[in-house]
GUFI-120224 format. One record per residue (C-alpha): x, y, z; residue in three letters. Coordinates in steps of 0.5 Angstrom, whole numbers, plus 500, padded with zeros to 3 digits. Example, Ala and Ser with C-alpha at 12.3 -4.5 7.8 and 13.67 -1.06 7.14 Angstrom:
2
525491516ALA;527498514SER;
END
This chain:
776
500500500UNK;503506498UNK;502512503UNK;499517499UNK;498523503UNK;493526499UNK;496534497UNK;502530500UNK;503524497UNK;500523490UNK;495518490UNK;494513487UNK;486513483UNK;482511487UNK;475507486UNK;469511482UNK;474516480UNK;477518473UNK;484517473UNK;485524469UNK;483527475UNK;490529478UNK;494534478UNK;499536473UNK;504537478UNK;504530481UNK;507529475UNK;501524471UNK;499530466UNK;494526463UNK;490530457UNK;483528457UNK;476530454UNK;471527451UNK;472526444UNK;479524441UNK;480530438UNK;483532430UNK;490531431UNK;492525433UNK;499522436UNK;502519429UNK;505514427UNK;510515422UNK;508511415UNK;514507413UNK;515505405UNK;512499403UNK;507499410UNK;499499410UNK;495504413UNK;490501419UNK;483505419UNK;481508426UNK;478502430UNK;479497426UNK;485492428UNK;490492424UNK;492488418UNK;498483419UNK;504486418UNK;512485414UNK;516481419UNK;522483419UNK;529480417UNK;530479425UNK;524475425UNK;521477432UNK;520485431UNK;514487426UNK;514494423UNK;508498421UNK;507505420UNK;501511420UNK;500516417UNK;504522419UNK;499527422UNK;502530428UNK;499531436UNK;495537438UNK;498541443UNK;491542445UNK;489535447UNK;494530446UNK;488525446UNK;486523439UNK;487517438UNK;487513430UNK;487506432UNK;483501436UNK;485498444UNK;489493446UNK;486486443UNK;487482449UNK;489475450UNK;484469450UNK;481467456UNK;483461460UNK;479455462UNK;478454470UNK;473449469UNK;474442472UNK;471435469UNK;466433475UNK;466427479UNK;462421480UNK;455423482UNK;453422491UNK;447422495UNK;446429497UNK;445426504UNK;452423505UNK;456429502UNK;459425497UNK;458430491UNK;464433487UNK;468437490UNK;470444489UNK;468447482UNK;466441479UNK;461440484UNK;458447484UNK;458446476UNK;455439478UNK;449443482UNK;448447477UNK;448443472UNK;454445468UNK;456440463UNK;465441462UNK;463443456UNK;458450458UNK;464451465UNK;469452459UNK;465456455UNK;462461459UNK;470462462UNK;472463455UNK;467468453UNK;467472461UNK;474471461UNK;475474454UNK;469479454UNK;472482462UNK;480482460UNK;478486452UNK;473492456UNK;478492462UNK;484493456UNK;479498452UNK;479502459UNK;487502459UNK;488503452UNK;483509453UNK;486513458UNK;492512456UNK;494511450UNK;499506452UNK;499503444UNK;503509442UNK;507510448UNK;515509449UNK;519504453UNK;520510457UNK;513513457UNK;510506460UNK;515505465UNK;513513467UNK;505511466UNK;507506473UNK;507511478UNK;508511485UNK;508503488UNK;506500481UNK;513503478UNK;518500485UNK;512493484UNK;514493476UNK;521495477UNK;523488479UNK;520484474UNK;524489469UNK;530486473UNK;528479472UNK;527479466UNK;533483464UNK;538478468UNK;543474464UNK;538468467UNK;532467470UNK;535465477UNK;540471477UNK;535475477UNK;531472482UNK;537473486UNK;538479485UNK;531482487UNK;532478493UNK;538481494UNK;537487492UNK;542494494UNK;538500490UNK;531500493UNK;534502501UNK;542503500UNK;546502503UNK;542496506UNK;542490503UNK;534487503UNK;530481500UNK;525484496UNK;520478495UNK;520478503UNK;519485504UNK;514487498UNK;510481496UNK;513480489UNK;511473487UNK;506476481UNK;512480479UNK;516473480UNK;511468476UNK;510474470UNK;518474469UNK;519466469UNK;513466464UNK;516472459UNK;523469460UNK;519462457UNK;515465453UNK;520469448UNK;525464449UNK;520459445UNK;518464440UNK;524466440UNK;526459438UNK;521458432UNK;523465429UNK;516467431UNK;514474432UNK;511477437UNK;512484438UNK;510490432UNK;513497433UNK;513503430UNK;516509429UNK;511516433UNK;511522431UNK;510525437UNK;509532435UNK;510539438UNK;517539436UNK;519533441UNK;524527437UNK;520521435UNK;520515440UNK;520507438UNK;513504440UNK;512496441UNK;507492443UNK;505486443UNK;506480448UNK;513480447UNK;514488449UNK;515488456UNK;510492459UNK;504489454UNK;506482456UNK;505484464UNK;498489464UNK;496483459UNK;497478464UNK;493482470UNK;487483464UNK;487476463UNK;487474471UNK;481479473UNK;478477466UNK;477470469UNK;474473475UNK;468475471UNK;466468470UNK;467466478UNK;462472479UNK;458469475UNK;459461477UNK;458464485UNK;451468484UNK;449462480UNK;451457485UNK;449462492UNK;442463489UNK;441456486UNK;439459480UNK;443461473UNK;440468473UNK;442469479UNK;450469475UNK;446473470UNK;445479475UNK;450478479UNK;455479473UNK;451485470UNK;451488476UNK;459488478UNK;459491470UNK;454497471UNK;457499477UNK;465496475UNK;468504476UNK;466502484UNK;468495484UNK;476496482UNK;480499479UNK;485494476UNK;483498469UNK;488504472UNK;493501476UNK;495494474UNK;501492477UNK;498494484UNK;497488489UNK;491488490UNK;490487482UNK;493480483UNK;490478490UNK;483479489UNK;481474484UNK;484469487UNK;480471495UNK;473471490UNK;475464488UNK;476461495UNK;470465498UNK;466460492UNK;470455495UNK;467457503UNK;461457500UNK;461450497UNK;464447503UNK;459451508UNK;453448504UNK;456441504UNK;454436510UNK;461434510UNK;466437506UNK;471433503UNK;479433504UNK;479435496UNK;475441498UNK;479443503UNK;485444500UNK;482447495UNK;480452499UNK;487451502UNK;490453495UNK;486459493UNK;487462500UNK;494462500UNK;494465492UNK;490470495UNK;495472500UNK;502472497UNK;500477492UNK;498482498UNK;499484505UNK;493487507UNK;490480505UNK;491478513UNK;485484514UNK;481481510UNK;481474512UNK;480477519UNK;474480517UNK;473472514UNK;474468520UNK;470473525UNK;464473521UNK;465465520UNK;467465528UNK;460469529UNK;455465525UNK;458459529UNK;457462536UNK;449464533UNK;449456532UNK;448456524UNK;455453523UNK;456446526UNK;463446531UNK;466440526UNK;466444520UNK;469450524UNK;475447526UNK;476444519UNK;476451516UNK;480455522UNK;485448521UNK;486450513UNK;487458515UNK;492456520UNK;496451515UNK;495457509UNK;498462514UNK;504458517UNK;505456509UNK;505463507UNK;509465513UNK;515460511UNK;514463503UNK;515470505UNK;521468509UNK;519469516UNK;515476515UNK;514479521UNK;507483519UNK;504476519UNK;505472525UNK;504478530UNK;497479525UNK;491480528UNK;489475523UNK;494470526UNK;492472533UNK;484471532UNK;486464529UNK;490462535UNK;484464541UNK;479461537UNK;483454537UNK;485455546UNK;479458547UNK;476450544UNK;482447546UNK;483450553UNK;476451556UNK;468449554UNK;465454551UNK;462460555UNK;455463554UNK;454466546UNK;456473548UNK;461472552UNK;464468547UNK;465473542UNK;468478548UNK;472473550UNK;475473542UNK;475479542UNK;479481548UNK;484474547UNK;486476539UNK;488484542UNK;491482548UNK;495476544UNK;496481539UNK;500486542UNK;504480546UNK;506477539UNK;510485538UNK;512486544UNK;516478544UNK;518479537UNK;519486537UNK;515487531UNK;511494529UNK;511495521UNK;502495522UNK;504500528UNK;501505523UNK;494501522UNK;494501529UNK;495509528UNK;490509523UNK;484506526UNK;485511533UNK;484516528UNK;479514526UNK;475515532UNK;479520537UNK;483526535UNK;489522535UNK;494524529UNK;502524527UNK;506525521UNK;505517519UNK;497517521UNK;495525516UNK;501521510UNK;494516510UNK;488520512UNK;490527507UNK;489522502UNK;481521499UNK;482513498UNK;484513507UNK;479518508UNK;472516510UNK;467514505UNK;464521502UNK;457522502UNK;457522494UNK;459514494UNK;454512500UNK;449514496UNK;451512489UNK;453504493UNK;445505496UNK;443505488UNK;449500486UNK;442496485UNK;435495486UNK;435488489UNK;440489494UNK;434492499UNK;430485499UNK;437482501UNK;436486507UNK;431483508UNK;433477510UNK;433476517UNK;426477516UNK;425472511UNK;430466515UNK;423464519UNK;420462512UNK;426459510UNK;427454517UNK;419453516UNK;421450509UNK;427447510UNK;423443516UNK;417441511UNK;422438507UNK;425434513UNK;433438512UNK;436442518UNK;436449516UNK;444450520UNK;446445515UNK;443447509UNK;444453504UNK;442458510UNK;448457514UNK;451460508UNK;447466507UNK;448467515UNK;455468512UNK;455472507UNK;451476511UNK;455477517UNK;461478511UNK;456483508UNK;457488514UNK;465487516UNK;466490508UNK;461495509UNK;464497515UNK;472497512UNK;468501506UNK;466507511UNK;472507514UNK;477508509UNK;474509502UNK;479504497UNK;476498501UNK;470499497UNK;474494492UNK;470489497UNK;464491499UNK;462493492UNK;462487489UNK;460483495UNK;454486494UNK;452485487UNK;454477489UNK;448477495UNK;444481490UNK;443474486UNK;439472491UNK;433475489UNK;432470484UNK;432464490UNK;427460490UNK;427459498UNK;428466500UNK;423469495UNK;419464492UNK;413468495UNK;413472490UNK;409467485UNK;410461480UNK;417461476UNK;415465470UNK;412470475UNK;419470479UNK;423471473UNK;419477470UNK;420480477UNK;427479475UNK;428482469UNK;424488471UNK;429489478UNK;435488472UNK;431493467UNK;432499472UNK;438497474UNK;440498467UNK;438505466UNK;444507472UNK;448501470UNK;448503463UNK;450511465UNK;456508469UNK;458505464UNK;458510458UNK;462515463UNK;467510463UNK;467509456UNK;468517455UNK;474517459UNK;479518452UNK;487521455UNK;494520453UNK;500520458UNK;505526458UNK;509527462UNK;515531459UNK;518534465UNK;519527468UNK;523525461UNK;527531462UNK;528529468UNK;530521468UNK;534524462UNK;538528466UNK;539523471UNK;541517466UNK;546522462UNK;549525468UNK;549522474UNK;554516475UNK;550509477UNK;552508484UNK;550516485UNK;544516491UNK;537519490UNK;532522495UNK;525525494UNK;518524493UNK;516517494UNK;512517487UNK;518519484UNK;524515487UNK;520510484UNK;521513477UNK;528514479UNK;530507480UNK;525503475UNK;527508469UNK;534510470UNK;537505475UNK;540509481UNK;539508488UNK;535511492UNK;534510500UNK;526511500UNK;521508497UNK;512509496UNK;513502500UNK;511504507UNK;510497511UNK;516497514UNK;517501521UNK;525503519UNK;523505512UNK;518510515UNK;521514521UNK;529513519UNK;530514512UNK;522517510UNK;520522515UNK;528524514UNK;528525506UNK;521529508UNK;523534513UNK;526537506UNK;518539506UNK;518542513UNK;521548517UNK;527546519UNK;533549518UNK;536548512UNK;543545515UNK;539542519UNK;535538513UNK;543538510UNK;545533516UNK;540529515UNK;540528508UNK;549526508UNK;547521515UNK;543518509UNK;548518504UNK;544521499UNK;549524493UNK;542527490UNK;535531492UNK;530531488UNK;525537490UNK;518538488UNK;516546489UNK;508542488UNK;509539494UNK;510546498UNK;504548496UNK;499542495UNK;493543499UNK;487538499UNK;484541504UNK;486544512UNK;492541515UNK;494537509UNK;501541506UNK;507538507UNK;509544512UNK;503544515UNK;504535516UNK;510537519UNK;508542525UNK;505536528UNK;512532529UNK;515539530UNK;512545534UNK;517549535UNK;518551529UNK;511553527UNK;510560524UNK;517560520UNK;517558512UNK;517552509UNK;524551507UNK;523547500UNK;520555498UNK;526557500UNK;530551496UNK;526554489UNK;529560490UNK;536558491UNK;539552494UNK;545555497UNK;549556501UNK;547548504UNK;546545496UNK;547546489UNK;542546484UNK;544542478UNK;538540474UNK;531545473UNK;525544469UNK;518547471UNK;516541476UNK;523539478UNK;530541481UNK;535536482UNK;540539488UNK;546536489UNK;548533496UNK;555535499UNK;559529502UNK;558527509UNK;563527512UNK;567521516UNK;563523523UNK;557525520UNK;557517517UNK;
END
């Protein structure tokens, strides 16, 4: 998670809002408009090539005598100053999708539990032949990776983009994140360079760190591998798999080289997460059908997550982001849960699926642990409410705690995990079982409660761990006045803030059936009246999932409220609870199964009036990224600077600095790590506050940076009251309130302390004296 302070760090684009929104100074000049404008960005048309008309897709092209690049050419016509946003060529085309269907088992007596596991059971229940799984995968699967590419394609152009151009569009976190794949991929060999990203001595010199450990790259890890495989092969058979072209930039800039193609880098990387999420679309699809025992709850459920997909994720705008990799795979075990919940006794099979699924989802991401609290506190509720039976619970919490330990042993012994409140609440629900008979209900969850905090905060203490201590922070200022520099860096950001009011009442609108769903407390007494007529105990049946998802419905609402981004899981969570309007238990009241269905069509007919103007708004976002002032800058660093010299600065742009030109920096937008925050970011930072300017020199040479990177917007950035840079920093320095930020005095003139050796409008490069011996 990057510490995207809002007016002080620039924050990444949050849910249900259109990335073009960002300021020119943070560096994302990204031009906009509804149209595409009359002059497009060109590419400049070669002898012998053929012209492609605007939104076809273009016609195979010569290969060159290399065999694995493709030259093509346009027509010469420029780029308007004006817009930049014109573009003359259809969207990425995305790959094929991927089958996740499986080839059932035998059929069993629904009474022994003895029916297909995992997917090819819910297939079975459903209906769902091998044939149809795989056709409703390849179909969503594709559909959801070509309009997730499409939205890419639109907003930034990302067809006509240099290499250095793509690597500049992975701003903050997303560029450190790819900036390790673009290692791996560049070593000599596979193993070298996993070696180095986990031995890595760019990200915080002078430290020696293990990458793989600290940022959870092991999507950026499995992507390298296949790349490496995937143009080794081709490469072998002389088949081409990338086309370039030379842009015409316009403007009087110098044209610049442009490839795409699964065989360009950074294509082959935002193809693979587009495919991934893609795939996603057929488990909504196969979940709603199976939570609601009826192929249209799939239906509404898709439709839903797509008339509402600006508020359901942001993979569009930010692929490399973890939470592009994780989600998919924490969708797929909640299917899994479901399936296990509704099966009198899950089979070994279906729990190590879940297992599997569950793992998968937690590698990519550090803060899947607070997800999977919520999970385990809701599951821990249903059972102390008596609809979850104490032999599946201890089969479930058995497969969280091997997960955990497995995933504990992959990330190296990352202390974040075992001193989590993930890992703490598993073991008080196994000592609470083991030690003591179960006290009444209430005190049960009291007790849960009390034992995770208590155990918790032991497990830090002991181990000496305090990189969640900022979420700790976080939450308390949630509640009370409480705030530091650590806690504003967060809530001076919109996507940490609260849920604003605007996005309450859009989710309150995210669909029609969503408000029967509400009811269904009051409908549980109908369902136990007809599970008991039809002889199957409700707790044991379809109801004890519902429950769940039910109590897992409102621990997303509640994270939603608290910090907007995490609307990433209360919104789709809601258009799968929304299938249950077409479940025949819950709302068979309403009539014969023709009557139920027109019910149906009319509820997802209103849902398209507002579904269909999401979409249409998404649709209009046409951009181009620009980031001239950056190119200059990277430029200068690259031709002027030796390799080994340190930089510091912005987190966002140190991330640049070390993806694009290949320096050392000492801090980074990677901000789950205690040491990183209060001694080498906070230090780079007091650039930002009042100090005095020999006072910010000392700290900058005890850091060994030979570079600063200053940023005069980061002086003057304001959101709102109490959120400028300065203003952060008179929290953690009060007596020097009152004096001029010190940055607005480095704009003018750098010395006597620095010297100025770089300046375009955005960025000013001073140079760092050398520390001396005792200052090292």
């Amino acid at each position: 998670m990057v510490t995207s302070g809002g007016s002080v760090v620039t924050p990444d684009i949050r849910l249900g809002a259109k990335p073009h929104q960002v300021s020119p100074e943070s560096g994302a000049l990204v031009v906009q408009g509804q149209n595409r404008g009359a002059e497009p960005r060109g590419r400049s048309e070669l002898p012998g090539s053929a012209h492609t008309h605007p939104g076809l897709s273009p016609p195979t092209a010569p290969t060159t005598s290399g065999g694995t690049m493709v030259a093509k050419s346009r027509k010469q016509t420029g780029k308007s100053p004006a817009t930049q946003a014109d573009r003359d060529r259809s969207p990425l085309v995305s790959p094929p999708g991927k089958s996740a269907g499986r080839r059932p088992g035998r059929e069993g007596k629904a009474s022994s539990g003895s029916h297909p596991n995992g997917l090819s059971g819910i297939g079975h229940k459903l209906g769902l032949t091998p044939s149809v799984r795989l056709g409703i995968t390849l179909l969503l699967g594709k559909f959801g990776a070509y309009h997730l590419s499409q939205l890419f394609e639109n907003d930034r152009h990302f067809s006509h983009l240099s290499n250095l151009e793509k690597e500049m569009a992975f701003r903050t976190e997303m560029g450190l994140y790819y900036s390790y794949y673009k290692t791996i991929i560049e070593a000599p060999s596979f193993l070298d360079g996993l070696h180095m990203v986990m031995n890595d001595r760019l990200t915080e010199y002078p430290l020696v760190i293990n990458t793989l450990k600290r940022f959870n790259l092991y999507p950026e890890v499995v992507l390298a591998s296949w790349y490496r495989m995937y143009t080794g092969v081709m490469g072998y058979f002389g088949i081409p798999t990338k086309m370039c072209w030379s842009i015409n930039r316009g403007e009087g800039l110098s044209s610049v080289d442009s490839c795409e193609g699964m065989g360009d880098p950074a294509y082959f990387y935002v193809a693979c997460v587009f495919l991934l999420n893609g795939v996603m679309m057929s488990l909504f699809f196969i979940y709603g059908a199976y939570l609601s025992g009826s192929r249209l709850g799939g239906i509404v459920t898709t439709m839903c997550f797509f008339f509402n997909h600006g508020e359901s994720t942001r993979v569009m705008w930010t692929p490399p982001l973890r939470e592009s990799f994780a989600y998919p795979f924490l969708v797929l075990q909640m299917l899994l849960l479901t399936y296990i919940l509704r099966t009198r006794i899950p089979s070994r099979t279906a729990m190590v699926a879940l297992g599997i699924s569950n793992l998968c989802f937690m590698l990519p991401w550090q803060f899947a642990q607070f997800v999977l609290l919520t999970q385990v506190a809701s599951l821990f509720a249903s059972y102390i409410l008596g609809y979850l039976g104490a032999a599946k619970m201890q089969s479930i919490l058995v497969t969280h705690m091997i997960t955990l330990g497995v995933c504990f042993v992959l990330m190296f012994g990352n202390s974040m995990l075992l001193t989590s409140f993930y890992a703490s609440s598993l073991v008080s629900i196994w000592v609470h079982w083991v030690v003591s008979p179960p006290p009444p209900q209430v005190m049960q969850g009291v007790a849960w409660v009390v034992s995770t905090v208590l155990l918790k905060s032991m497990l830090s203490t002991v181990f000496g761990a305090s990189d969640d201590a900022h979420i700790s922070g976080l939450i308390k200022s949630k509640f009370t006045s409480y705030k530091d520099f650590h806690t504003l860096m967060y809530t001076c950001a919109a996507e940490f803030d609260f849920m604003e009011l605007e996005v309450k009442s859009v989710t309150t609108k995210i669909s029609p059936s969503e408000r029967p769903v509400i009811l269904l407390r009051q409908i549980a007494d109908n369902y136990r009246a007809a599970c008991a007529a039809a002889r199957t105990d409700y707790r044991g049946s379809q109801f004890s999932s519902l429950v769940y998802h039910s109590l897992q419905l409102v621990a997303f609402a509640v994270l939603a409220i608290l910090i907007m981004r995490l609307k990433l899981f209360l919104t789709p969570h809601m258009c799968i609870m929304a299938s249950l309007i077409c479940s025949k238990q819950l709302f068979g009241w309403i009539g014969e199964k023709f009557k139920h269905q027109i019910v149906v069509f009319a509820v997802m007919a209103v849902m398209a009036v507002q579904g269909v103007a999401n979409l249409q708004a998404q649709w209009a976002i046409i951009g181009e990224f620009s980031n001239l002032p950056q190119e200059e800058l990277l430029d200068w660093i690259q031709d002027n600077t030796r390799p080994n010299s340190v930089f510091a600065g912005a987190m966002p742009t140190m991330a640049s600095v070390k993806l694009s030109a290949g320096r050392p920096i000492v801090n980074h937008p990677h901000y789950e790590d205690a040491g990183l925050r209060s001694e080498r970011t906070k230090l780079v930072y007091s650039m930002y506050s009042r100090m005095s300017g020999e006072t910010v020199k000392k700290n900058l040479m005890k850091l060994g940076v030979d570079f600063f990177v200053l940023e005069d917007s980061w002086c003057t950035r304001r959101t709102r009251p109490g959120c400028s840079m300065p203003e952060i920093w008179d929290i953690e320095d009060p007596q020097n309130v009152g004096k001029a930020p010190l940055c607005s005095h480095m704009s003018r003139n750098s010395r006597p302390h620095f010297t100025t050796v770089f300046s375009n409008d955005i960025y000013k490069v001073l140079k760092v004296p050398k520390a001396t011996k005792d200052l090292r």
